[in-house]
N, CA, C, O and CB atoms as a CASP TS submission, in Angstrom:
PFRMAT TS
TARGET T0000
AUTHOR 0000-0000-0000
METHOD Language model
MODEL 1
PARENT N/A
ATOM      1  N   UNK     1      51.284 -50.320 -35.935  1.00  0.00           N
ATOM      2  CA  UNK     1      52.663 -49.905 -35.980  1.00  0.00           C
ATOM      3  C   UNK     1      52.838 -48.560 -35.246  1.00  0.00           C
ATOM      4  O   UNK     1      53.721 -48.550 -34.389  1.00  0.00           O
ATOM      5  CB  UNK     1      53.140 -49.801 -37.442  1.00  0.00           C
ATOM      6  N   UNK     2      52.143 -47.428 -35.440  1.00  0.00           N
ATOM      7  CA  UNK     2      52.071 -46.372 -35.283  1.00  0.00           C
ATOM      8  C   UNK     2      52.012 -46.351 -33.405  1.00  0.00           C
ATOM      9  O   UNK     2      52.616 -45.515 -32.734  1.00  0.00           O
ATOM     10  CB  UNK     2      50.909 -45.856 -36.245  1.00  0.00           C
ATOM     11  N   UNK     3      51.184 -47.420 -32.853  1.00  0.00           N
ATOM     12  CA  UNK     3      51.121 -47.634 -31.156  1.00  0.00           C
ATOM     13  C   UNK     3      52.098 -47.945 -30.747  1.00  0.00           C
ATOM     14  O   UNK     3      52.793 -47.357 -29.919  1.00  0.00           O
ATOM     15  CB  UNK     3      50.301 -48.569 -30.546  1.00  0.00           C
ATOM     16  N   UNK     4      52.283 -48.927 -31.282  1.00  0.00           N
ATOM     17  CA  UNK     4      53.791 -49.874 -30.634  1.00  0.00           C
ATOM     18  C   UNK     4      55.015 -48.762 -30.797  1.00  0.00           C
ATOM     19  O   UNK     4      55.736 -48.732 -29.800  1.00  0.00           O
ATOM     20  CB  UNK     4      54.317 -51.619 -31.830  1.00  0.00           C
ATOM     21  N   UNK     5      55.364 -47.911 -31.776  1.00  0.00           N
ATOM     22  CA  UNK     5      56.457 -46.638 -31.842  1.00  0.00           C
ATOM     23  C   UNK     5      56.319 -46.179 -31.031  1.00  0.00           C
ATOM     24  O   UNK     5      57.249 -46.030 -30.238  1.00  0.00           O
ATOM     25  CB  UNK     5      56.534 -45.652 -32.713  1.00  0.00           C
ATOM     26  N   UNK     6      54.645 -45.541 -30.710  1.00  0.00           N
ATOM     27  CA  UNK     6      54.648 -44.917 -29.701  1.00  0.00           C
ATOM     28  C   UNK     6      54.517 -44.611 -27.992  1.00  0.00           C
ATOM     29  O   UNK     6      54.553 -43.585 -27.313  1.00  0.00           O
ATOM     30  CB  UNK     6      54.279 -44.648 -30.100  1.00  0.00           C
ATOM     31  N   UNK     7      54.364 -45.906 -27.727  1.00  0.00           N
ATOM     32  CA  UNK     7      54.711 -47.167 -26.848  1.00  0.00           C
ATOM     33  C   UNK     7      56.103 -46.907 -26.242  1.00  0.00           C
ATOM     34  O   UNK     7      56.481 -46.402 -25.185  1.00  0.00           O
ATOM     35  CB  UNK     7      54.735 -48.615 -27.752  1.00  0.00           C
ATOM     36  N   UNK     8      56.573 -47.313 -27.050  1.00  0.00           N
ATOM     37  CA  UNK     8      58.070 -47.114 -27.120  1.00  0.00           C
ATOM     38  C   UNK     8      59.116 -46.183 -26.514  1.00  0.00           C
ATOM     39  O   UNK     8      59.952 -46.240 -25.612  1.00  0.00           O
ATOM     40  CB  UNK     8      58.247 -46.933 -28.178  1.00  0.00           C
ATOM     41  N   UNK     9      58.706 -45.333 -27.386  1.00  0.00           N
ATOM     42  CA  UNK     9      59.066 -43.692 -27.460  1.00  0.00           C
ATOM     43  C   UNK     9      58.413 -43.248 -25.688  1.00  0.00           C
ATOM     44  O   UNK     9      58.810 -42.272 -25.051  1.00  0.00           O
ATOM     45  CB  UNK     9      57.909 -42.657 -29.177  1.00  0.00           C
ATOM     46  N   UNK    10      57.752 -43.880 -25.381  1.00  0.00           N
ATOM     47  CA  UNK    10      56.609 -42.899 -24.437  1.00  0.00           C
ATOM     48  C   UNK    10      57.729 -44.171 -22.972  1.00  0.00           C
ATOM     49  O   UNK    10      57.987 -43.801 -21.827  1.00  0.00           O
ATOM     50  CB  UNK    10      53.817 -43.247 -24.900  1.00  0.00           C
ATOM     51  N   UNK    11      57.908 -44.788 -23.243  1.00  0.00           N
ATOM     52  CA  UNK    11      58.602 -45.295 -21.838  1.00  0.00           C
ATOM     53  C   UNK    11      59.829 -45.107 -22.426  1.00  0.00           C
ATOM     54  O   UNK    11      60.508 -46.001 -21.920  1.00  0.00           O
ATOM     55  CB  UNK    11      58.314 -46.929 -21.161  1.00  0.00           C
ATOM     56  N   UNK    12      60.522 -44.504 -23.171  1.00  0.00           N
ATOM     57  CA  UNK    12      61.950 -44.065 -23.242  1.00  0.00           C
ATOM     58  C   UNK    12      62.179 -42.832 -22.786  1.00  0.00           C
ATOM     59  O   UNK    12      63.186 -42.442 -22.195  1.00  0.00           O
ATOM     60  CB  UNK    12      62.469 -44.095 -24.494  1.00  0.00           C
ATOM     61  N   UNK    13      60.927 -42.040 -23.164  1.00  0.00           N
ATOM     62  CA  UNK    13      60.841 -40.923 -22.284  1.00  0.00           C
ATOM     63  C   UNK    13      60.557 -40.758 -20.855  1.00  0.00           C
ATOM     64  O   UNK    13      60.789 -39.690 -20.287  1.00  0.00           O
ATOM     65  CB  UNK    13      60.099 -40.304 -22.733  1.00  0.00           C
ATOM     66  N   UNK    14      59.920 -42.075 -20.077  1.00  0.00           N
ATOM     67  CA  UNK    14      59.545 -41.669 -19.224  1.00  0.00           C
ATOM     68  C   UNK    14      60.996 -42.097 -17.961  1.00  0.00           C
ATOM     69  O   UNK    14      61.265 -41.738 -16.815  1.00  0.00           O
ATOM     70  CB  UNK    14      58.037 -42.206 -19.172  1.00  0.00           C
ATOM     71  N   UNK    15      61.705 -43.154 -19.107  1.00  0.00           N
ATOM     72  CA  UNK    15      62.662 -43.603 -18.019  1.00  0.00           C
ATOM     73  C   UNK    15      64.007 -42.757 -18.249  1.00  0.00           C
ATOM     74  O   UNK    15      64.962 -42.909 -17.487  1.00  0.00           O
ATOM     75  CB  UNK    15      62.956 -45.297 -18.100  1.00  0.00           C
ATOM     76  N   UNK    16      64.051 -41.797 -19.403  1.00  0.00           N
ATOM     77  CA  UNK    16      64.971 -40.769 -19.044  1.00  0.00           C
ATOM     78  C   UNK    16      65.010 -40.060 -18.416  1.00  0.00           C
ATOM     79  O   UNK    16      66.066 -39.730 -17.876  1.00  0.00           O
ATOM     80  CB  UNK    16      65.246 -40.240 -19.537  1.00  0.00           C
ATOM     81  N   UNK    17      63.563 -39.331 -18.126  1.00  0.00           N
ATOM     82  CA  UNK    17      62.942 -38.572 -16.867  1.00  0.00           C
ATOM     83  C   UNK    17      63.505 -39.126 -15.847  1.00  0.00           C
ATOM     84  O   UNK    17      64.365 -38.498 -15.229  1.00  0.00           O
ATOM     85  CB  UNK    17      61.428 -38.623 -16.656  1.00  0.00           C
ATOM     86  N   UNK    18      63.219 -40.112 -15.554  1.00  0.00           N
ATOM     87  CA  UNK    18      63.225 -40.984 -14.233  1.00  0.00           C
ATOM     88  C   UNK    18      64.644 -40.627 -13.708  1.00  0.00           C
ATOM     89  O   UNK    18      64.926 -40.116 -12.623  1.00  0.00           O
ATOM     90  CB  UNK    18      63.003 -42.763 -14.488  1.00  0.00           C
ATOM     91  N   UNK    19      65.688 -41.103 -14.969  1.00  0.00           N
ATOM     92  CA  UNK    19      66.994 -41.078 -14.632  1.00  0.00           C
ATOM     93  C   UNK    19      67.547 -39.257 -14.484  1.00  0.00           C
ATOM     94  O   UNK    19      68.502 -38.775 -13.875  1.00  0.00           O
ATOM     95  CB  UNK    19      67.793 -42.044 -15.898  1.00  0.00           C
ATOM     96  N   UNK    20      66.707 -38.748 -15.145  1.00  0.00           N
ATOM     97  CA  UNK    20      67.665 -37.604 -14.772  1.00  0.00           C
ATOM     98  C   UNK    20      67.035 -36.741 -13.439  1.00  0.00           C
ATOM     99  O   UNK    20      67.602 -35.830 -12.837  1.00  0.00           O
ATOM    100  CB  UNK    20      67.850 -36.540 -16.182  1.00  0.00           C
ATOM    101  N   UNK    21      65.714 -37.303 -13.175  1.00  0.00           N
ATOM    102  CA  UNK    21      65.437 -36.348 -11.735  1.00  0.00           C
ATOM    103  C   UNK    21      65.902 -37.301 -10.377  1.00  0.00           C
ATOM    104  O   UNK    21      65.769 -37.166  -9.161  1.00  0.00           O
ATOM    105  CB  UNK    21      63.473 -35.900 -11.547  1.00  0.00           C
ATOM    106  N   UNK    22      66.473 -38.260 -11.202  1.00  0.00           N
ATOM    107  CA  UNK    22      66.415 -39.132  -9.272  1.00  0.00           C
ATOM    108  C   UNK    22      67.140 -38.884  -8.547  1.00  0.00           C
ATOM    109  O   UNK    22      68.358 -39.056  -8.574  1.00  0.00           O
ATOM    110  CB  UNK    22      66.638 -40.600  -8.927  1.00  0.00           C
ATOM    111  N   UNK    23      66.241 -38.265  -7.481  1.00  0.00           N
ATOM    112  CA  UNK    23      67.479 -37.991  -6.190  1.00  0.00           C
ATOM    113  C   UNK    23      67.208 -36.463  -6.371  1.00  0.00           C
ATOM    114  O   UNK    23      66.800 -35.788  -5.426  1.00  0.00           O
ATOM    115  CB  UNK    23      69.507 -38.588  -6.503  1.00  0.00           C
ATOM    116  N   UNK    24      67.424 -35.978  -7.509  1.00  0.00           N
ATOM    117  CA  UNK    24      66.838 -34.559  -7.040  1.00  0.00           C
ATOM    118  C   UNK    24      65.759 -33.860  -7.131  1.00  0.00           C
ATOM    119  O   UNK    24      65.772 -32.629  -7.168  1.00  0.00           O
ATOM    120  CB  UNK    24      67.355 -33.806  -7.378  1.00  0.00           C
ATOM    121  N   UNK    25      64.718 -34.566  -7.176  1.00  0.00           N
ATOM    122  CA  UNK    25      63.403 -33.565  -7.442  1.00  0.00           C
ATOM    123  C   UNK    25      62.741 -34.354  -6.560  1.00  0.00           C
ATOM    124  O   UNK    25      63.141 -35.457  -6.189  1.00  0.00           O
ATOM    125  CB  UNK    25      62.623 -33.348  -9.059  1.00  0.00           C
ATOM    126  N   UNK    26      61.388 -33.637  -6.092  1.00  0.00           N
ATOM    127  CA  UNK    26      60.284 -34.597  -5.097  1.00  0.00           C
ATOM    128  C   UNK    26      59.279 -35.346  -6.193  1.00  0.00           C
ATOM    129  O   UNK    26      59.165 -35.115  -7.397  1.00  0.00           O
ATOM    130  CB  UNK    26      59.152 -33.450  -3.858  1.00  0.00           C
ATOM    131  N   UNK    27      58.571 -36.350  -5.341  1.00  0.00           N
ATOM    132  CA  UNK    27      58.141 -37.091  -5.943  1.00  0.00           C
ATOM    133  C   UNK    27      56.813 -36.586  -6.645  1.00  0.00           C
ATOM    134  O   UNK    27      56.097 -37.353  -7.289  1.00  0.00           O
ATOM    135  CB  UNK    27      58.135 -38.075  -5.206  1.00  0.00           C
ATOM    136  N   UNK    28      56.539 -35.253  -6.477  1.00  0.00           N
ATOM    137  CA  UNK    28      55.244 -34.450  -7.062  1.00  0.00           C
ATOM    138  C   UNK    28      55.600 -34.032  -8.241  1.00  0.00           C
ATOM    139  O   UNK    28      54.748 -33.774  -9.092  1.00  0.00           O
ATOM    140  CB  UNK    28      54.726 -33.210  -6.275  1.00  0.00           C
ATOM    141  N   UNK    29      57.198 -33.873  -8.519  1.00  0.00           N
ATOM    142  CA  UNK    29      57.634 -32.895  -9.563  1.00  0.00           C
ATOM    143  C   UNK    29      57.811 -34.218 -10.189  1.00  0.00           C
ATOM    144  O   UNK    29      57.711 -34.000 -11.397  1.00  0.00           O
ATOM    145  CB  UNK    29      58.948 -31.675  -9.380  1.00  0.00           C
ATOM    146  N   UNK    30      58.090 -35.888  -9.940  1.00  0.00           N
ATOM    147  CA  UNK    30      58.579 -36.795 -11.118  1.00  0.00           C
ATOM    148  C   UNK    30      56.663 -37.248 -11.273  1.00  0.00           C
ATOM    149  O   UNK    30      56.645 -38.249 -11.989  1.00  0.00           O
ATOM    150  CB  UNK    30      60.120 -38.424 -10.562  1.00  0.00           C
ATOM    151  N   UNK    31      55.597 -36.977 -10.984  1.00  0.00           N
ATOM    152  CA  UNK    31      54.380 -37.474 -10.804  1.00  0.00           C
ATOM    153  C   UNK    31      54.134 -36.512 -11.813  1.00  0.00           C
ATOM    154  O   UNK    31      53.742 -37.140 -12.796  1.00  0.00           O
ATOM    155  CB  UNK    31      53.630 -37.535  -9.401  1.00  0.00           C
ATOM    156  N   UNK    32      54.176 -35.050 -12.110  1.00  0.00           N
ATOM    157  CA  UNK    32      53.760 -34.399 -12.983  1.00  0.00           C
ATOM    158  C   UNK    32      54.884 -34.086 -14.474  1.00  0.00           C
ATOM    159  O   UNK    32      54.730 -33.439 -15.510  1.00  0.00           O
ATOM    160  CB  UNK    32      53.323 -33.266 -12.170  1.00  0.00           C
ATOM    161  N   UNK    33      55.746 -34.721 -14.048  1.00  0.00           N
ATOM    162  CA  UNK    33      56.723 -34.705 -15.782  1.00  0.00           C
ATOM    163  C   UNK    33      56.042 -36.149 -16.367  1.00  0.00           C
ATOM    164  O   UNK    33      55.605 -36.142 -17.518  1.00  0.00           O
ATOM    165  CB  UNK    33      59.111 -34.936 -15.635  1.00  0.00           C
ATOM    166  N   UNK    34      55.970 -37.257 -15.636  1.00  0.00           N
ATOM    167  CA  UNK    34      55.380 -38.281 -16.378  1.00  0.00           C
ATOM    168  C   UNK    34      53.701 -38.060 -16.502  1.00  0.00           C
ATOM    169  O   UNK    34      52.967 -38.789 -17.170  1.00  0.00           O
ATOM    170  CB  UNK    34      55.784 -39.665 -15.655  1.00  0.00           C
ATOM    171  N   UNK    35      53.445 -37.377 -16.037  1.00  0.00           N
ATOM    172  CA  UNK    35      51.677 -36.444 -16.284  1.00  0.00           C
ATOM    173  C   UNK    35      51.717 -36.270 -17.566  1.00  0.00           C
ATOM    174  O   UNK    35      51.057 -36.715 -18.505  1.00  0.00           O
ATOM    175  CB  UNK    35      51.324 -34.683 -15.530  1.00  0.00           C
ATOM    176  N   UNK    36      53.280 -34.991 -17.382  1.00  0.00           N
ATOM    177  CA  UNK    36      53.171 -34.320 -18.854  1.00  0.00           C
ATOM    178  C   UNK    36      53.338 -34.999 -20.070  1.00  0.00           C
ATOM    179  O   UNK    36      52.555 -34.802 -20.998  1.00  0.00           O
ATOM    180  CB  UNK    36      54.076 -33.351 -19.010  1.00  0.00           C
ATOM    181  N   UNK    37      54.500 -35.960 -20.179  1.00  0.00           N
ATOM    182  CA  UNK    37      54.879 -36.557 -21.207  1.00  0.00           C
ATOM    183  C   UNK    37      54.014 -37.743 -21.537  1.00  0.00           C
ATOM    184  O   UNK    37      54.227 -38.020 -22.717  1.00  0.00           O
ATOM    185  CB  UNK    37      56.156 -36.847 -21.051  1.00  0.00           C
ATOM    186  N   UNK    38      52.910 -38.770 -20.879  1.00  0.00           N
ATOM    187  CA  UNK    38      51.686 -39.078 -21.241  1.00  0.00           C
ATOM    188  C   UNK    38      50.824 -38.180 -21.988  1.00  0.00           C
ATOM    189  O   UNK    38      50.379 -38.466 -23.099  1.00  0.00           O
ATOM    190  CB  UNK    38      51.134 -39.388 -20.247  1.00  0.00           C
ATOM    191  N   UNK    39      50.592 -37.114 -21.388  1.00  0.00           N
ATOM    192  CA  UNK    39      49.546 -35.978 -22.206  1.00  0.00           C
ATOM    193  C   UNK    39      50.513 -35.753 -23.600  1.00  0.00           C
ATOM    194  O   UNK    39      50.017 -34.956 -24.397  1.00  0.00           O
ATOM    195  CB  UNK    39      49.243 -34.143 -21.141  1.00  0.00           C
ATOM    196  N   UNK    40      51.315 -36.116 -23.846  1.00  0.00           N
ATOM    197  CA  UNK    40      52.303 -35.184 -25.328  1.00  0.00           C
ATOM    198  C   UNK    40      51.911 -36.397 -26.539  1.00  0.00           C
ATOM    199  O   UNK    40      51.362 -36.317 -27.638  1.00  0.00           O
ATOM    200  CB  UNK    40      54.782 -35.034 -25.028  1.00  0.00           C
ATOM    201  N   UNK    41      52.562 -37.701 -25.637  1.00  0.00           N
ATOM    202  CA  UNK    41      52.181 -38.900 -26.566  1.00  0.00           C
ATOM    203  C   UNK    41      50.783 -39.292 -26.608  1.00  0.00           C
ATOM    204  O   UNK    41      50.540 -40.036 -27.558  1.00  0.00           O
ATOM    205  CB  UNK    41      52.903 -40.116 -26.180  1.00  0.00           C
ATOM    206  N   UNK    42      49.402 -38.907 -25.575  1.00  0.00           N
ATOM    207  CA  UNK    42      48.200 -39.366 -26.063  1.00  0.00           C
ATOM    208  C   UNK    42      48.291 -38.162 -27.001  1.00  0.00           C
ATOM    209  O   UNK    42      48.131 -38.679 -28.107  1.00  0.00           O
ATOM    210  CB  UNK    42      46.874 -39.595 -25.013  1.00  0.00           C
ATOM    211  N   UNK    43      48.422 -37.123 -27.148  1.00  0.00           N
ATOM    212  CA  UNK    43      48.077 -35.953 -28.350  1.00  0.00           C
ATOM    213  C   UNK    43      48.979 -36.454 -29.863  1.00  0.00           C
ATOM    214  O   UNK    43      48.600 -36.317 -31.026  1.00  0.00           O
ATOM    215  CB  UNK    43      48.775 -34.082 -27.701  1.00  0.00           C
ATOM    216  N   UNK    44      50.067 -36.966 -29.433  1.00  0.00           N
ATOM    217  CA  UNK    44      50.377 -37.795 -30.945  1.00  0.00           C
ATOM    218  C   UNK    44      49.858 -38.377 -31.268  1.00  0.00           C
ATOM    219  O   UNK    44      49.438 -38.115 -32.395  1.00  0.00           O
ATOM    220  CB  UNK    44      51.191 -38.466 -31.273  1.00  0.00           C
ATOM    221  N   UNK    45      49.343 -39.822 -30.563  1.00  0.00           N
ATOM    222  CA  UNK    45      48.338 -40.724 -31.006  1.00  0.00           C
ATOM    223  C   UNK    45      47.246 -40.296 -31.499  1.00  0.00           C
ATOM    224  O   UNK    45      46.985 -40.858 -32.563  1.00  0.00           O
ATOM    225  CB  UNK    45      47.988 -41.460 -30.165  1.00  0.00           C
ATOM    226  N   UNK    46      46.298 -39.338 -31.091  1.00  0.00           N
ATOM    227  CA  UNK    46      45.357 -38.676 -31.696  1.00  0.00           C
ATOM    228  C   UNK    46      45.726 -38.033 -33.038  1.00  0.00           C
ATOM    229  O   UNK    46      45.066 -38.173 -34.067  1.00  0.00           O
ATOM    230  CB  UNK    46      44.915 -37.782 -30.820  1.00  0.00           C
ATOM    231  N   UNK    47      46.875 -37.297 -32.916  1.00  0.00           N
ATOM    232  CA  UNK    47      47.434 -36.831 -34.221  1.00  0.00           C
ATOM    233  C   UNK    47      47.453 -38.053 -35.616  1.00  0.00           C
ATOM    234  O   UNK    47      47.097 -37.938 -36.789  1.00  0.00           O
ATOM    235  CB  UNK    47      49.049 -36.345 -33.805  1.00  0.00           C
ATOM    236  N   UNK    48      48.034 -39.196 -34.850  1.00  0.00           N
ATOM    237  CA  UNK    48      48.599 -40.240 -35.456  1.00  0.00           C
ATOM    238  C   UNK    48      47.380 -40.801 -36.779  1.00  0.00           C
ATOM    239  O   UNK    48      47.442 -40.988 -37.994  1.00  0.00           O
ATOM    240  CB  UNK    48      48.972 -41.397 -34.158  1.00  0.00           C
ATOM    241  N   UNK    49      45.946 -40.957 -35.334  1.00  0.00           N
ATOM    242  CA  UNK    49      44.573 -41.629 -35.589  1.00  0.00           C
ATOM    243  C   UNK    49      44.112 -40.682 -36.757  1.00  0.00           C
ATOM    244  O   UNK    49      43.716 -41.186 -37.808  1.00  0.00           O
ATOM    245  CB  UNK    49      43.445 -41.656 -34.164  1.00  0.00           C
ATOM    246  N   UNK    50      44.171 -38.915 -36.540  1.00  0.00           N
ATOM    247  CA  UNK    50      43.423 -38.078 -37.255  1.00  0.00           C
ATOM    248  C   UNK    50      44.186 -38.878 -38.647  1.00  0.00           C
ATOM    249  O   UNK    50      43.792 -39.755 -39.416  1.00  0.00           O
ATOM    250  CB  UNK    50      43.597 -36.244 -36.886  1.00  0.00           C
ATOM    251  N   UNK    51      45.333 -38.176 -38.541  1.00  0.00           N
ATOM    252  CA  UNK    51      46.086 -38.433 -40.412  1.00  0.00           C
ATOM    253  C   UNK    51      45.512 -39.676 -40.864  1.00  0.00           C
ATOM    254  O   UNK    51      45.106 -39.730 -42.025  1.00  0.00           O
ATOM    255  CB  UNK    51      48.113 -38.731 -40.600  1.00  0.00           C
ATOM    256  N   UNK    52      45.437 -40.493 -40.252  1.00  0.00           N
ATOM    257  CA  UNK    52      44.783 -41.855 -40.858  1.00  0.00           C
ATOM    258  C   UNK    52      43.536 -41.501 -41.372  1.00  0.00           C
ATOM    259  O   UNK    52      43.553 -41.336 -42.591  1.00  0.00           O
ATOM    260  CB  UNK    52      44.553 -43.064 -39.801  1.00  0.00           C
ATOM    261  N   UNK    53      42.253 -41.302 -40.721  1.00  0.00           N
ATOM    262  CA  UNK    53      40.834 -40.942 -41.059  1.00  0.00           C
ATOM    263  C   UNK    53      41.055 -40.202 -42.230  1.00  0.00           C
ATOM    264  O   UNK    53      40.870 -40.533 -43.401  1.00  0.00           O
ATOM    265  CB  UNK    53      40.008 -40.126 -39.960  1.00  0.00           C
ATOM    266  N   UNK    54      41.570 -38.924 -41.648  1.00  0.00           N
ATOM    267  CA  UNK    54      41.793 -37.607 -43.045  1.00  0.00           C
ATOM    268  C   UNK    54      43.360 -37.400 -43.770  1.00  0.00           C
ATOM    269  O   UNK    54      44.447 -36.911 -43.461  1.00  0.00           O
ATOM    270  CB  UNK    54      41.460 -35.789 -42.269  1.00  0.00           C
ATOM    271  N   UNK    55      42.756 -38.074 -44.889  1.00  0.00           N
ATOM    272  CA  UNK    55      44.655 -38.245 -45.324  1.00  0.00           C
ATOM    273  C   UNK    55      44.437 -37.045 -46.149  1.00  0.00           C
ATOM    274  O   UNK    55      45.362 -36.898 -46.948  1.00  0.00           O
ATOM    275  CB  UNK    55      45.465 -39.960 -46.433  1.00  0.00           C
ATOM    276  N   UNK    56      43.629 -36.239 -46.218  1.00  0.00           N
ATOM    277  CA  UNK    56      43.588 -35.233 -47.186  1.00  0.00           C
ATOM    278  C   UNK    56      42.761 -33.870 -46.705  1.00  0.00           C
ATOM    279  O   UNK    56      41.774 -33.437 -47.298  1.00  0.00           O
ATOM    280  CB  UNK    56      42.959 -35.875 -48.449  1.00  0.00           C
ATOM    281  N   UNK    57      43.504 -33.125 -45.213  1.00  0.00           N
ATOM    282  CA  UNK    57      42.927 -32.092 -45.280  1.00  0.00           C
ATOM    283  C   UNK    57      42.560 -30.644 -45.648  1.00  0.00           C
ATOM    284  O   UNK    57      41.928 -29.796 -45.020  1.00  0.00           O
ATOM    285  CB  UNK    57      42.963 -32.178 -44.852  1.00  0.00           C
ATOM    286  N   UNK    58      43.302 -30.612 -47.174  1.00  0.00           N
ATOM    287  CA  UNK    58      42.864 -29.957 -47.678  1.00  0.00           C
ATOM    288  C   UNK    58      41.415 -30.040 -48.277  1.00  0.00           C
ATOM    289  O   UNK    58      40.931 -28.951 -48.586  1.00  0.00           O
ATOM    290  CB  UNK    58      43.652 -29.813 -48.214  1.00  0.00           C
ATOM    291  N   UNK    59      40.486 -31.382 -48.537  1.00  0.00           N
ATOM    292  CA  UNK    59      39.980 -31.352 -49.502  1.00  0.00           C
ATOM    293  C   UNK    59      38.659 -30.911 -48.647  1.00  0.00           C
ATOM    294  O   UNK    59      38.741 -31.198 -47.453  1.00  0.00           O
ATOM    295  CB  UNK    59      40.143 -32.569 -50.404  1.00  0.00           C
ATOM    296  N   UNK    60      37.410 -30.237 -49.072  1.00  0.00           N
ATOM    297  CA  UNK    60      35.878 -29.726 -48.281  1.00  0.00           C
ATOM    298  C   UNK    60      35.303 -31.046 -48.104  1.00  0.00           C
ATOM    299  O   UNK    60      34.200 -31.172 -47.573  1.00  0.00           O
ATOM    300  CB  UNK    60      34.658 -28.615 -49.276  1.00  0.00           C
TER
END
């Protein structure tokens, strides 16, 4: 469940990007916003994976 959201989320972001630089930015500047916003959602997913493993990091 947690992939498929974020799946989701991660090409909604990438095609708002899309829509709001087209036409005005070069194609280096739309190559590194969809860089960035891949790197944001693999760091959720990792986030996503940790909470699963450790549902309790408070405990030693």
């Amino acid at each position: 469940m947690l992939v498929t959201v974020l799946v989701v989320l991660r090409w909604v972001a990438r095609a708002m990007a899309d829509a709001l630089q087209r036409g005005k930015t070069t194609e280096s500047a739309r190559f590194w916003t969809g860089q960035a916003i891949n790197l944001g959602f693999a760091r959720l997913l990792l986030l996503g994976f940790l909470s699963i493993w450790f549902d309790d990091p408070t405990r030693p």
